[in-house]
mmCIF entry with sequence, helices, sheets and N, C-alpha, C, O atoms, coordinates in Angstrom:
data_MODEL
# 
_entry.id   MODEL 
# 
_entity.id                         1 
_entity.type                       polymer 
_entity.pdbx_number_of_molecules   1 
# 
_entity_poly.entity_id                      1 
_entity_poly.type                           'polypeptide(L)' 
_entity_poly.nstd_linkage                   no 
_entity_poly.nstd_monomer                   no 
_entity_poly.pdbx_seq_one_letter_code       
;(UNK)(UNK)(UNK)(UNK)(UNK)(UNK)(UNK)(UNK)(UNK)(UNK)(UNK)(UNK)(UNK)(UNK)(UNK)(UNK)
(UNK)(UNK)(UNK)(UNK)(UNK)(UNK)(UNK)(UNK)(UNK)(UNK)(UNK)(UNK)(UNK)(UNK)(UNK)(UNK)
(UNK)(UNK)(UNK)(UNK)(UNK)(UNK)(UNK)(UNK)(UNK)(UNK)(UNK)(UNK)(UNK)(UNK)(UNK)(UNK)
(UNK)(UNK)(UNK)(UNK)
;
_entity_poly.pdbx_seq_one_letter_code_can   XXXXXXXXXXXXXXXXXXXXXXXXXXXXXXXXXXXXXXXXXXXXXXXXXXXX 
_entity_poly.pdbx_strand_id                 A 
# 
loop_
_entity_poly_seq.entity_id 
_entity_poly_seq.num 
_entity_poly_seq.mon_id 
_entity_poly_seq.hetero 
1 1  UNK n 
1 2  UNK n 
1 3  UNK n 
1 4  UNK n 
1 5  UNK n 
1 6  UNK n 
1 7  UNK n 
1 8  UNK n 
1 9  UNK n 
1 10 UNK n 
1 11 UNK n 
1 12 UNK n 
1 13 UNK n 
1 14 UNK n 
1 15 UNK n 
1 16 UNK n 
1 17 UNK n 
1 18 UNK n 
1 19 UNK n 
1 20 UNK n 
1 21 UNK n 
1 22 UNK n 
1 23 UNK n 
1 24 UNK n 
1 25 UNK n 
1 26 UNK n 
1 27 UNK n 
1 28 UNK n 
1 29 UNK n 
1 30 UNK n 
1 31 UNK n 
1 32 UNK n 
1 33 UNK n 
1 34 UNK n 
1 35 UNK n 
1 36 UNK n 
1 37 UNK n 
1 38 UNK n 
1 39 UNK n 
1 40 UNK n 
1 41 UNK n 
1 42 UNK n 
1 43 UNK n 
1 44 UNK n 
1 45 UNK n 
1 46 UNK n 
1 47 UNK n 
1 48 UNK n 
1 49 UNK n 
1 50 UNK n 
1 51 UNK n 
1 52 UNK n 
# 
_struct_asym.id          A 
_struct_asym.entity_id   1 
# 
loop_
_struct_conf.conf_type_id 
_struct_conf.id 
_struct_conf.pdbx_PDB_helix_id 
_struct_conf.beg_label_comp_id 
_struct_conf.beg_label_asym_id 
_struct_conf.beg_label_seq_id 
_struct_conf.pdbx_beg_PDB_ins_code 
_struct_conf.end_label_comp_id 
_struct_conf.end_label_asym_id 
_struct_conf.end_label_seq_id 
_struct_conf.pdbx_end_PDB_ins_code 
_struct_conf.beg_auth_comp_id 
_struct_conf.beg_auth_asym_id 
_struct_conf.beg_auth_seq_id 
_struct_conf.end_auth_comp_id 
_struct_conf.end_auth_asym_id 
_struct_conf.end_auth_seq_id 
_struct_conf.pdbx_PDB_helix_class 
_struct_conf.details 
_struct_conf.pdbx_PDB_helix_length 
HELX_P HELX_P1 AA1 UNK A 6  ? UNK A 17 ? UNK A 6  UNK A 17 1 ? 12 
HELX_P HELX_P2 AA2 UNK A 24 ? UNK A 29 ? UNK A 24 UNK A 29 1 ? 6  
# 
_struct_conf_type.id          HELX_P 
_struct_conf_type.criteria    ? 
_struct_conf_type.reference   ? 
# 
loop_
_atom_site.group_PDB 
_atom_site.id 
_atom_site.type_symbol 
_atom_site.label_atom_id 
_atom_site.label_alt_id 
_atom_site.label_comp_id 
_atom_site.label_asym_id 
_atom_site.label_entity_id 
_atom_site.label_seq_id 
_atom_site.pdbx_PDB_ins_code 
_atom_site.Cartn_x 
_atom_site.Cartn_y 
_atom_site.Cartn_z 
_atom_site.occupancy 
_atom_site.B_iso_or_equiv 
_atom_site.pdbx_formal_charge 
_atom_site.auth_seq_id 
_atom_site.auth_comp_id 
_atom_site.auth_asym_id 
_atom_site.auth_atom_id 
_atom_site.pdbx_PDB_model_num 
ATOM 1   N N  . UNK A 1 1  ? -102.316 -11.958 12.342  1.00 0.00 ? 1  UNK A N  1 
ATOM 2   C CA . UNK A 1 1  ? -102.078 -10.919 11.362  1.00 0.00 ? 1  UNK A CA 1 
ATOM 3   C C  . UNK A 1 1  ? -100.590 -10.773 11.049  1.00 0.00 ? 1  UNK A C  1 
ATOM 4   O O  . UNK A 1 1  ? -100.215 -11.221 9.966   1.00 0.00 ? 1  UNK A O  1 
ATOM 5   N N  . UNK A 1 2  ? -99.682  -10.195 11.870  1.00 0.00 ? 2  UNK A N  1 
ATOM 6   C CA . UNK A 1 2  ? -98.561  -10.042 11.408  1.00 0.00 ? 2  UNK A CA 1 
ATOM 7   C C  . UNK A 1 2  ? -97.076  -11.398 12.081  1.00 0.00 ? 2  UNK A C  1 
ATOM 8   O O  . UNK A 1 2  ? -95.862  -11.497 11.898  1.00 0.00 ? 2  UNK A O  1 
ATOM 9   N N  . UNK A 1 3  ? -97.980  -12.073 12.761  1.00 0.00 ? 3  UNK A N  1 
ATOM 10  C CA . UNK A 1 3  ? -96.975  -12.937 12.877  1.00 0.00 ? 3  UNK A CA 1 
ATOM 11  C C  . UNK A 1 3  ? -96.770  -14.199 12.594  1.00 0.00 ? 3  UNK A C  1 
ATOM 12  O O  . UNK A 1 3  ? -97.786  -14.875 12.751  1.00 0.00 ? 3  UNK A O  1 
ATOM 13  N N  . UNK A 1 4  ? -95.579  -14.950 12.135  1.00 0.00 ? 4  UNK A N  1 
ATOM 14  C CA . UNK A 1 4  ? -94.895  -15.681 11.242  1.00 0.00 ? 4  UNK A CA 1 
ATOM 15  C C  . UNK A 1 4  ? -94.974  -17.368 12.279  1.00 0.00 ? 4  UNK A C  1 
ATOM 16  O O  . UNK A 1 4  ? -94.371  -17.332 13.352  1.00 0.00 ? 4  UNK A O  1 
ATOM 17  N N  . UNK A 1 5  ? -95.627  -18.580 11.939  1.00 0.00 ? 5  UNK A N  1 
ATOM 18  C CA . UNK A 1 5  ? -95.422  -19.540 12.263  1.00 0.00 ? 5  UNK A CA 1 
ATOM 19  C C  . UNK A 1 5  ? -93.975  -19.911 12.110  1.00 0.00 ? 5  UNK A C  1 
ATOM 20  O O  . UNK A 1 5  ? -93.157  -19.176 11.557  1.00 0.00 ? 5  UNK A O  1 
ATOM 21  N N  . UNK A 1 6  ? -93.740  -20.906 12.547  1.00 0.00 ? 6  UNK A N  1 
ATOM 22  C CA . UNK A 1 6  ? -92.671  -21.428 12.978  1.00 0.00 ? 6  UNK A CA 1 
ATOM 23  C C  . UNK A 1 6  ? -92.046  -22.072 11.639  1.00 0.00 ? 6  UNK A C  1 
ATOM 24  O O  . UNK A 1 6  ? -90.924  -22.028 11.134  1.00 0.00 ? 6  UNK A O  1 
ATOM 25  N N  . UNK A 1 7  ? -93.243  -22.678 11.290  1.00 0.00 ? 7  UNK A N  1 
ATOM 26  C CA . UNK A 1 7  ? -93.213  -23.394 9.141   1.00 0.00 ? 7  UNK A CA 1 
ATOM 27  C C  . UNK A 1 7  ? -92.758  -22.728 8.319   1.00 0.00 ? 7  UNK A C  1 
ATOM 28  O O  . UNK A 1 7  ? -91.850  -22.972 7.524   1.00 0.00 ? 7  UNK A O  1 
ATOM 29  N N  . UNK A 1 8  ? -93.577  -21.534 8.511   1.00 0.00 ? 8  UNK A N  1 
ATOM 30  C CA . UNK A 1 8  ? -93.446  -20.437 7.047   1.00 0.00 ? 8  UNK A CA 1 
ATOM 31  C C  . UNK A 1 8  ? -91.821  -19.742 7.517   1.00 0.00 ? 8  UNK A C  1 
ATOM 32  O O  . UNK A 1 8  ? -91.100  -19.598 6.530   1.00 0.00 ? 8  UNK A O  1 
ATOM 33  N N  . UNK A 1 9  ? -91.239  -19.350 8.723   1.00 0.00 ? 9  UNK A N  1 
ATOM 34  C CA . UNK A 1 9  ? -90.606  -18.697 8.691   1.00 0.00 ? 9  UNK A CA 1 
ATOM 35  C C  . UNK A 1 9  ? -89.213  -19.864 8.473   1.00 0.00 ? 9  UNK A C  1 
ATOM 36  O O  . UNK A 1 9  ? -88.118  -19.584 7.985   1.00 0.00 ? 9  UNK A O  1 
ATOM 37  N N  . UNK A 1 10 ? -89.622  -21.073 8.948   1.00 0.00 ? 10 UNK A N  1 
ATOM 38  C CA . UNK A 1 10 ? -88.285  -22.371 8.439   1.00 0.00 ? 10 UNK A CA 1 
ATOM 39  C C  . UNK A 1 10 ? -88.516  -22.314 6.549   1.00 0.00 ? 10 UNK A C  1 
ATOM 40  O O  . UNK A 1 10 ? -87.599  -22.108 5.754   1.00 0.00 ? 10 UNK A O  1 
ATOM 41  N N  . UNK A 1 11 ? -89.726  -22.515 6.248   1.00 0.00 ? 11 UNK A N  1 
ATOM 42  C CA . UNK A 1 11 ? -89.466  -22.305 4.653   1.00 0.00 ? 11 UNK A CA 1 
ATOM 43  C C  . UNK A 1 11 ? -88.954  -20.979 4.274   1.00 0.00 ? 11 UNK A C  1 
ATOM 44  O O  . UNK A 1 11 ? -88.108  -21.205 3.409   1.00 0.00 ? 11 UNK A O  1 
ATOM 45  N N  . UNK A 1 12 ? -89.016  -19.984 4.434   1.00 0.00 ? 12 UNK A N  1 
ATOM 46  C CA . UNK A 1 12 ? -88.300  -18.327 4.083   1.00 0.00 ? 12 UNK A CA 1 
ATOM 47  C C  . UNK A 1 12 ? -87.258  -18.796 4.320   1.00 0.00 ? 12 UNK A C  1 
ATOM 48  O O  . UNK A 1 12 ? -86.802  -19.187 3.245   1.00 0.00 ? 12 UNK A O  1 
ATOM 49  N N  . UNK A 1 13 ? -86.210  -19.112 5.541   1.00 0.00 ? 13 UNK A N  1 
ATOM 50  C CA . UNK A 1 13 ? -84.513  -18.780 5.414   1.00 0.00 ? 13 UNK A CA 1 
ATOM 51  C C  . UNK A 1 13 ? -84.498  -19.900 4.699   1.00 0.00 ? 13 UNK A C  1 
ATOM 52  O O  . UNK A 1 13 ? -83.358  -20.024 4.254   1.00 0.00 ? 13 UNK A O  1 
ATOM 53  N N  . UNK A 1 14 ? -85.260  -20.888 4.319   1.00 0.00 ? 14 UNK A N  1 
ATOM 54  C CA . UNK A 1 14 ? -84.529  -22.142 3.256   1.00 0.00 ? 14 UNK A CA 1 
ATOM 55  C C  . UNK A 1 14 ? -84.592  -21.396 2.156   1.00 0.00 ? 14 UNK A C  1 
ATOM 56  O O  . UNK A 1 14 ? -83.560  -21.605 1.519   1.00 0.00 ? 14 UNK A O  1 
ATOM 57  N N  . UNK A 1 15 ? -85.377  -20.522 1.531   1.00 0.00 ? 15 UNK A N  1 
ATOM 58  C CA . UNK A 1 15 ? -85.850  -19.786 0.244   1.00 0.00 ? 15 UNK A CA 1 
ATOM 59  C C  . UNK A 1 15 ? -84.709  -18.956 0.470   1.00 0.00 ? 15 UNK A C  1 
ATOM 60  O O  . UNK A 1 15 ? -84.133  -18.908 -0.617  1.00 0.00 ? 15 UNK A O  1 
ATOM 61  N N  . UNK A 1 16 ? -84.103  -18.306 1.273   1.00 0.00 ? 16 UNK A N  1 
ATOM 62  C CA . UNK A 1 16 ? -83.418  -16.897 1.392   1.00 0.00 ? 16 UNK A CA 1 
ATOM 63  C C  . UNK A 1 16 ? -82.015  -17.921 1.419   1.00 0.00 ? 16 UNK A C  1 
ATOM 64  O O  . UNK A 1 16 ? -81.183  -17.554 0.589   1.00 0.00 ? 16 UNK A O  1 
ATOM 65  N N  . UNK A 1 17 ? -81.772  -18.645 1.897   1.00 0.00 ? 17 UNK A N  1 
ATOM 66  C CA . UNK A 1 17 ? -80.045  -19.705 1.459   1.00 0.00 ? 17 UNK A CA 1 
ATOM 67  C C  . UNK A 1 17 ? -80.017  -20.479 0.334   1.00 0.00 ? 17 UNK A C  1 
ATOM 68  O O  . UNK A 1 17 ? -79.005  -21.014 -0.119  1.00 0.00 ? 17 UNK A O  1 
ATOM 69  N N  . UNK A 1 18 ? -81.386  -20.559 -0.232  1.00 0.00 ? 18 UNK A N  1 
ATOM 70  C CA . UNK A 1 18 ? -81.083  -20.667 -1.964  1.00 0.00 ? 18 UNK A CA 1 
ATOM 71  C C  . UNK A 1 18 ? -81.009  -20.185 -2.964  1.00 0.00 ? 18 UNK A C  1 
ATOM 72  O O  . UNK A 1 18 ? -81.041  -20.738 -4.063  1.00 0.00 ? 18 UNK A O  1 
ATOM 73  N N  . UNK A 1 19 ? -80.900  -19.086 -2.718  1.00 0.00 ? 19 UNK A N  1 
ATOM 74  C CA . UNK A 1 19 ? -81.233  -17.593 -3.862  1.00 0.00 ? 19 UNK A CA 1 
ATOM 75  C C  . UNK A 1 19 ? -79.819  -16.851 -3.473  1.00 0.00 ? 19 UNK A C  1 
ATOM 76  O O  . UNK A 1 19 ? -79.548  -15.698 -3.139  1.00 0.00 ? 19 UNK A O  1 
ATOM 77  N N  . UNK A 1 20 ? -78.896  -18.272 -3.707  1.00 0.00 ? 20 UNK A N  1 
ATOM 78  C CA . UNK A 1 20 ? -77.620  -17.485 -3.668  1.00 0.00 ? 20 UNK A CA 1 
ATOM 79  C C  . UNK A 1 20 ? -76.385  -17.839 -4.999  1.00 0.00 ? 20 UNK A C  1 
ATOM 80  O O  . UNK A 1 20 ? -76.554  -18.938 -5.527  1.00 0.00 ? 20 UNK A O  1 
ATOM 81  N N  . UNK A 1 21 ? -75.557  -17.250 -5.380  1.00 0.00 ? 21 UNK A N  1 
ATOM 82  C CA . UNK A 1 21 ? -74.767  -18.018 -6.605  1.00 0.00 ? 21 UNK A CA 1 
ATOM 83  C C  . UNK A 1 21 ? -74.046  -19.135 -6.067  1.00 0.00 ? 21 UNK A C  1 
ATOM 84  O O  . UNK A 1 21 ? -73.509  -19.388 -4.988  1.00 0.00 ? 21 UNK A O  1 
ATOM 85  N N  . UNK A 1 22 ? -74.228  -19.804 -7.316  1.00 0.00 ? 22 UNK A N  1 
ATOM 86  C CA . UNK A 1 22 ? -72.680  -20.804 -7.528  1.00 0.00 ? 22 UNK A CA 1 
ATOM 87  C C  . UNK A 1 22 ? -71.513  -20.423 -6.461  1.00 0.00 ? 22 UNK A C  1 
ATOM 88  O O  . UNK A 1 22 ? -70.791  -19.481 -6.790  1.00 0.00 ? 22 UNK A O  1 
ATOM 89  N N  . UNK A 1 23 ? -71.358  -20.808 -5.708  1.00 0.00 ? 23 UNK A N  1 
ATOM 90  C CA . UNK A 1 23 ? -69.697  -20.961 -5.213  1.00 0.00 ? 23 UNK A CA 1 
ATOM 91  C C  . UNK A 1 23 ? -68.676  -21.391 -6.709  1.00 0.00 ? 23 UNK A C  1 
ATOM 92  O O  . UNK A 1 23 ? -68.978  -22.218 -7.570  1.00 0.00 ? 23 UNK A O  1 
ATOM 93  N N  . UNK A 1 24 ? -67.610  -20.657 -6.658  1.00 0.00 ? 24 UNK A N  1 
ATOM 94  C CA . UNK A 1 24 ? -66.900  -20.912 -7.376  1.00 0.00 ? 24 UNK A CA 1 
ATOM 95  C C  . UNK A 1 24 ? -66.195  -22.508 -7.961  1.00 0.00 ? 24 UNK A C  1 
ATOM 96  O O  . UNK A 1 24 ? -65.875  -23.037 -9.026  1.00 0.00 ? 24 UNK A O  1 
ATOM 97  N N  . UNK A 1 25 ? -66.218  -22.857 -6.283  1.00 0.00 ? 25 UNK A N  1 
ATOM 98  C CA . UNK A 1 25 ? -65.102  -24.150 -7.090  1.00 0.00 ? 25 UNK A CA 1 
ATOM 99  C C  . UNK A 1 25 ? -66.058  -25.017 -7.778  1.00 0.00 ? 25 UNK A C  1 
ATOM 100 O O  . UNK A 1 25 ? -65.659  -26.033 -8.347  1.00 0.00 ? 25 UNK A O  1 
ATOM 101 N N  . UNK A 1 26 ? -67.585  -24.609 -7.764  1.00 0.00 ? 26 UNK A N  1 
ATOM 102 C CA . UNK A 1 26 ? -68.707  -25.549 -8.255  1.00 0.00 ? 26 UNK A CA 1 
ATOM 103 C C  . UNK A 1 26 ? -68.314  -25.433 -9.783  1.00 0.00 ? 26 UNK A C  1 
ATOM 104 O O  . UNK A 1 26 ? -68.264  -26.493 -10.408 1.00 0.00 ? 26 UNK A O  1 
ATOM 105 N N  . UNK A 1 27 ? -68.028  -24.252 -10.451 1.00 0.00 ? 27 UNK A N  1 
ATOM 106 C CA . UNK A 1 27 ? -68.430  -24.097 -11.909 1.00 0.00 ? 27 UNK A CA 1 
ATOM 107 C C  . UNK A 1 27 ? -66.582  -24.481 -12.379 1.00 0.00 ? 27 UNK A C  1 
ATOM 108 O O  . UNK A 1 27 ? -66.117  -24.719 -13.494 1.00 0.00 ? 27 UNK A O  1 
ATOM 109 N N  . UNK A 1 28 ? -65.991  -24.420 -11.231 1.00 0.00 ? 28 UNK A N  1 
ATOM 110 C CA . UNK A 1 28 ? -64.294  -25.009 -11.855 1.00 0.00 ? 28 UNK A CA 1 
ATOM 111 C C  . UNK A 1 28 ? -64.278  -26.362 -11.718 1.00 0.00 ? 28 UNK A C  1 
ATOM 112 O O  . UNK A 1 28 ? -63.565  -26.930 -12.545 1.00 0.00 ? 28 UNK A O  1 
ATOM 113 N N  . UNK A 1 29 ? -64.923  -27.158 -10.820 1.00 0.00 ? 29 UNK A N  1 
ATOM 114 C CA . UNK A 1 29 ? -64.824  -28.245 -9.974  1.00 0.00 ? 29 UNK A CA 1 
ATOM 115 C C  . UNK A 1 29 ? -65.887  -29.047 -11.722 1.00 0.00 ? 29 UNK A C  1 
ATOM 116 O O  . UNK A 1 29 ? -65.257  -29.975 -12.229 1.00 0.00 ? 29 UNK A O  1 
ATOM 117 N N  . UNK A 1 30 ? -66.800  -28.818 -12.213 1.00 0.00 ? 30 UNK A N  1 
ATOM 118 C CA . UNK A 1 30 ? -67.623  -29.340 -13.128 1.00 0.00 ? 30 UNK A CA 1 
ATOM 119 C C  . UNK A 1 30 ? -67.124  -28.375 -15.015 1.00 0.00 ? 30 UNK A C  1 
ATOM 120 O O  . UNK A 1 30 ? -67.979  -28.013 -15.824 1.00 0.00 ? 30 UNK A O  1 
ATOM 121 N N  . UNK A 1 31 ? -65.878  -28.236 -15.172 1.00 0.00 ? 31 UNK A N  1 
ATOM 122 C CA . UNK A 1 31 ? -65.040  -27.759 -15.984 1.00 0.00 ? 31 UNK A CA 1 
ATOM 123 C C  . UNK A 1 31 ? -66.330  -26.667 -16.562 1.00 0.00 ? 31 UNK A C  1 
ATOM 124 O O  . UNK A 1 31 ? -66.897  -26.918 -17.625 1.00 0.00 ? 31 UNK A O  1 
ATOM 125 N N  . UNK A 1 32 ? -66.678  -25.525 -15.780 1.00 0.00 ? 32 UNK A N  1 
ATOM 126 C CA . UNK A 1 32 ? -67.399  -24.600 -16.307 1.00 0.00 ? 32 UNK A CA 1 
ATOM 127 C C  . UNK A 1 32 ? -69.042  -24.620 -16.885 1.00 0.00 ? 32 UNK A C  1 
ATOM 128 O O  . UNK A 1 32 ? -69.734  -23.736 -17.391 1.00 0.00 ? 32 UNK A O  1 
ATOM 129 N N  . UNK A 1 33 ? -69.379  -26.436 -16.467 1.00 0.00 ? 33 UNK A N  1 
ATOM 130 C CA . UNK A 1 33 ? -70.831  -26.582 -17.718 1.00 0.00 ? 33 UNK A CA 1 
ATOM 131 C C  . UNK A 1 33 ? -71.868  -25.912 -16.733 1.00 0.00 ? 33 UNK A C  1 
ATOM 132 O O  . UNK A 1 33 ? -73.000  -25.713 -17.172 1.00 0.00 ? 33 UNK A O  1 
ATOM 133 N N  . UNK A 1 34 ? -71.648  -25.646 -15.781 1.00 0.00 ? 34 UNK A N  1 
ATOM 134 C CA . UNK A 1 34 ? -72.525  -24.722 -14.541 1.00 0.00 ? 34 UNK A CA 1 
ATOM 135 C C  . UNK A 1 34 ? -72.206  -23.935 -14.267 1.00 0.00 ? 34 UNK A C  1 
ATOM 136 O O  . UNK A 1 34 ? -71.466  -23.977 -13.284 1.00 0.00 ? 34 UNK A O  1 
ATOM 137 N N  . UNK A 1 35 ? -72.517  -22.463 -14.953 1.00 0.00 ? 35 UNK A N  1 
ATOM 138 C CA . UNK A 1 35 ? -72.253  -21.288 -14.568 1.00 0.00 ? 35 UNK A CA 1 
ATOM 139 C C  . UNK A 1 35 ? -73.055  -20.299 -14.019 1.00 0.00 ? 35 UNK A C  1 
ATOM 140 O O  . UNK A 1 35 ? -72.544  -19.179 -14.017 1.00 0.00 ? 35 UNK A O  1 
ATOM 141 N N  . UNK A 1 36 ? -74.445  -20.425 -13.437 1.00 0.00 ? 36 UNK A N  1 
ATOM 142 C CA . UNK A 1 36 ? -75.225  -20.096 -12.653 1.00 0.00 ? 36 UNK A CA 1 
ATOM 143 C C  . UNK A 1 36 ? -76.246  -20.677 -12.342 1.00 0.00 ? 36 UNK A C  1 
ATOM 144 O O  . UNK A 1 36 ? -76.641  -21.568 -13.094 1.00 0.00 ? 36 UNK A O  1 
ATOM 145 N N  . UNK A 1 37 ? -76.990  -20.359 -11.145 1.00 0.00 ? 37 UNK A N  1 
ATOM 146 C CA . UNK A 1 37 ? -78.018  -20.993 -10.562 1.00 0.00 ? 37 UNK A CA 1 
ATOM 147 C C  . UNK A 1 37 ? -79.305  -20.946 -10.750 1.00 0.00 ? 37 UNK A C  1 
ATOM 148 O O  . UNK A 1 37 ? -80.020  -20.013 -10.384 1.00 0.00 ? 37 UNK A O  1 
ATOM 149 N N  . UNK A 1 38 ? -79.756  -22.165 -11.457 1.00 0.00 ? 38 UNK A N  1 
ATOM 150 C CA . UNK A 1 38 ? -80.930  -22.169 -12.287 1.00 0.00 ? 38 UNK A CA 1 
ATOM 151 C C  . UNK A 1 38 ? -82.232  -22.326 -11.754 1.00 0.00 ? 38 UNK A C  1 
ATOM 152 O O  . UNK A 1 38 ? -83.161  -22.770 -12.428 1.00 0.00 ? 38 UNK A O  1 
ATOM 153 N N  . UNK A 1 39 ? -82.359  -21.911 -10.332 1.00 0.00 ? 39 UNK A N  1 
ATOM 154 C CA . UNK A 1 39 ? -83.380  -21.606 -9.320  1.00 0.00 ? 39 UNK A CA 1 
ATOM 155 C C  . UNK A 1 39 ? -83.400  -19.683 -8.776  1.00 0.00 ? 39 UNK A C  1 
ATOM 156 O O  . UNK A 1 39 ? -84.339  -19.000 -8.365  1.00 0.00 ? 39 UNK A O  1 
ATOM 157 N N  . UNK A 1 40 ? -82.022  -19.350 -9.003  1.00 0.00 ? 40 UNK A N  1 
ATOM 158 C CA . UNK A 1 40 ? -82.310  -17.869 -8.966  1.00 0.00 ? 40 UNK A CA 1 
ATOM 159 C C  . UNK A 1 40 ? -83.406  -17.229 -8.778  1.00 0.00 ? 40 UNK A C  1 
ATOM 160 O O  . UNK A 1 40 ? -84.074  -17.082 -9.802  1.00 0.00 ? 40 UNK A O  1 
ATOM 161 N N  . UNK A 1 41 ? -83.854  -16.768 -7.774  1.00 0.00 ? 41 UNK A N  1 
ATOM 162 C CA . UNK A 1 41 ? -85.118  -15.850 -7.558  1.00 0.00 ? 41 UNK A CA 1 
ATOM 163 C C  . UNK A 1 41 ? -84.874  -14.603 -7.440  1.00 0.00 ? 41 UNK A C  1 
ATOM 164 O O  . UNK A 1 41 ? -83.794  -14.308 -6.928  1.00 0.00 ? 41 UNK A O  1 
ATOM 165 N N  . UNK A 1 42 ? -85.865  -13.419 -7.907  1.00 0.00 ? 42 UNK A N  1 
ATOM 166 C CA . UNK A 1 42 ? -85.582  -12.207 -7.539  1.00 0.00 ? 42 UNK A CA 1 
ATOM 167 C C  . UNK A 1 42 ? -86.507  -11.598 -6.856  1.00 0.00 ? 42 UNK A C  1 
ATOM 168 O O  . UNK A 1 42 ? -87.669  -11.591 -7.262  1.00 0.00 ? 42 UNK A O  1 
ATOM 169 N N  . UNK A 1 43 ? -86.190  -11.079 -5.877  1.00 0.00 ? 43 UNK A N  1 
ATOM 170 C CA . UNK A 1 43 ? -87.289  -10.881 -4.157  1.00 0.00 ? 43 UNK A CA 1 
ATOM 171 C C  . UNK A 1 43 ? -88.314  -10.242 -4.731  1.00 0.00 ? 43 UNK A C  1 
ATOM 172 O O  . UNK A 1 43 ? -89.403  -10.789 -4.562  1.00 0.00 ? 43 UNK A O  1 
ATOM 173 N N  . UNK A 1 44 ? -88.302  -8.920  -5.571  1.00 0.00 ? 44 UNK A N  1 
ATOM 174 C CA . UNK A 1 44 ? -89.216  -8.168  -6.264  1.00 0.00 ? 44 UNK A CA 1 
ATOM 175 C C  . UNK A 1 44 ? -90.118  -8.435  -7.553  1.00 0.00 ? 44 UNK A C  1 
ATOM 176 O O  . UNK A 1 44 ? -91.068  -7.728  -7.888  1.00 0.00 ? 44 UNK A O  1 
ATOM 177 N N  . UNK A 1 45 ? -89.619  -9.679  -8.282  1.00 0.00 ? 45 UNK A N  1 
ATOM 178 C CA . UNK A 1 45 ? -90.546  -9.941  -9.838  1.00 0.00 ? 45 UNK A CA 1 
ATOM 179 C C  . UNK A 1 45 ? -90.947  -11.753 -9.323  1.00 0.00 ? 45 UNK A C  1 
ATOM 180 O O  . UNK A 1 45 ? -91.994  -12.331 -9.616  1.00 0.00 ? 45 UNK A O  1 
ATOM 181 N N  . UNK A 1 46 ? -89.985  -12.247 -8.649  1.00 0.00 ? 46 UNK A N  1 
ATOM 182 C CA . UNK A 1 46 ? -90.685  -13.411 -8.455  1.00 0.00 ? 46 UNK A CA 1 
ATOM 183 C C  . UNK A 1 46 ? -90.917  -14.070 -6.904  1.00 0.00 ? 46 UNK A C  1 
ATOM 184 O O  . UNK A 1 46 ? -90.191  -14.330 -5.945  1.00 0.00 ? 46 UNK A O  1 
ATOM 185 N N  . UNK A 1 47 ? -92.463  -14.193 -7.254  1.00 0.00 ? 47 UNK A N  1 
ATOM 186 C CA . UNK A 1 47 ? -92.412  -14.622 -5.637  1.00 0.00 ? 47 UNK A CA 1 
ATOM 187 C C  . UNK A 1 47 ? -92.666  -16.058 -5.523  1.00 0.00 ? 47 UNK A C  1 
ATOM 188 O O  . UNK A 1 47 ? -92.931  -16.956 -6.322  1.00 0.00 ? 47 UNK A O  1 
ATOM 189 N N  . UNK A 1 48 ? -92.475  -15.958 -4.118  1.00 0.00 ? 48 UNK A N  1 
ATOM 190 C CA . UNK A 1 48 ? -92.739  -17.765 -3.065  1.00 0.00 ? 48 UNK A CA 1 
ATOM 191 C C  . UNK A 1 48 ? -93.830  -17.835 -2.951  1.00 0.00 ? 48 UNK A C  1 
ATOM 192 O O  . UNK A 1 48 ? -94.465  -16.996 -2.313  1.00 0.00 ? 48 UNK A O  1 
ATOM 193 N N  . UNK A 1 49 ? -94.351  -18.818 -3.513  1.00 0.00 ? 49 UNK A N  1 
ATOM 194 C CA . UNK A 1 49 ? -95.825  -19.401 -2.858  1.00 0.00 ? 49 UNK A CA 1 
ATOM 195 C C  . UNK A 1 49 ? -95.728  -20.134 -1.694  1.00 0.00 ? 49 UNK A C  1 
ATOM 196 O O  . UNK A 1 49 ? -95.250  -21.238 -1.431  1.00 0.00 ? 49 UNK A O  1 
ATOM 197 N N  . UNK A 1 50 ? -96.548  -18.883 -0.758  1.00 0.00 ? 50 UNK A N  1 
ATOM 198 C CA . UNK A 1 50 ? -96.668  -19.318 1.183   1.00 0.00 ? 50 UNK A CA 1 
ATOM 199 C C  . UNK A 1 50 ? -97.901  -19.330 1.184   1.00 0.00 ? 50 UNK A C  1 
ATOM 200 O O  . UNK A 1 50 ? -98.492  -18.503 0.489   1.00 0.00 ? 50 UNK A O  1 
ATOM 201 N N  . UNK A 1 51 ? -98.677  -20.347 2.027   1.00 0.00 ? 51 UNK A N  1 
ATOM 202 C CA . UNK A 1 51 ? -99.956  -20.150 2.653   1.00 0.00 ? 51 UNK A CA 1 
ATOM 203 C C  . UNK A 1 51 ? -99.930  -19.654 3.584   1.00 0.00 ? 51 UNK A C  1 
ATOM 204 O O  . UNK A 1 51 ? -99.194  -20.046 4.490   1.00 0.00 ? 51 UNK A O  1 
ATOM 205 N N  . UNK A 1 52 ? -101.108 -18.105 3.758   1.00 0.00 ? 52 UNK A N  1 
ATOM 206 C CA . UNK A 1 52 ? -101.018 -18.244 5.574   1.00 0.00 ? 52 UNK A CA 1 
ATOM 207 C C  . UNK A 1 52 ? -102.059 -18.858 6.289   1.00 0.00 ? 52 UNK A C  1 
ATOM 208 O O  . UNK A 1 52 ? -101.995 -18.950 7.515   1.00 0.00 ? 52 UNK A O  1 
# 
């Protein structure tokens, strides 16, 4: 019931360290043509598809 395999909870912090911005020197380093992250998730309107 409430507890988290070992899988699902390695896929969550991979989901939760990609739902982060651009580092800067990324969008200076590529003269600006990347100015945000086009995987962006938002915890509340879009979710992860997990099996339990």
């Amino acid at each position: 019931m409430g507890k988290k395999t070992l899988s699902k909870k390695l896929k969550l912090a991979k989901a939760e360290r990609q739902n982060h911005r651009l580092p800067p020197f990324v969008y200076l380093r590529s003269k600006r043509r990347f100015t945000q992250n086009a995987t962006r998730r938002n915890w509340r309107t879009d979710k992860l598809r997990t099996e339990d």
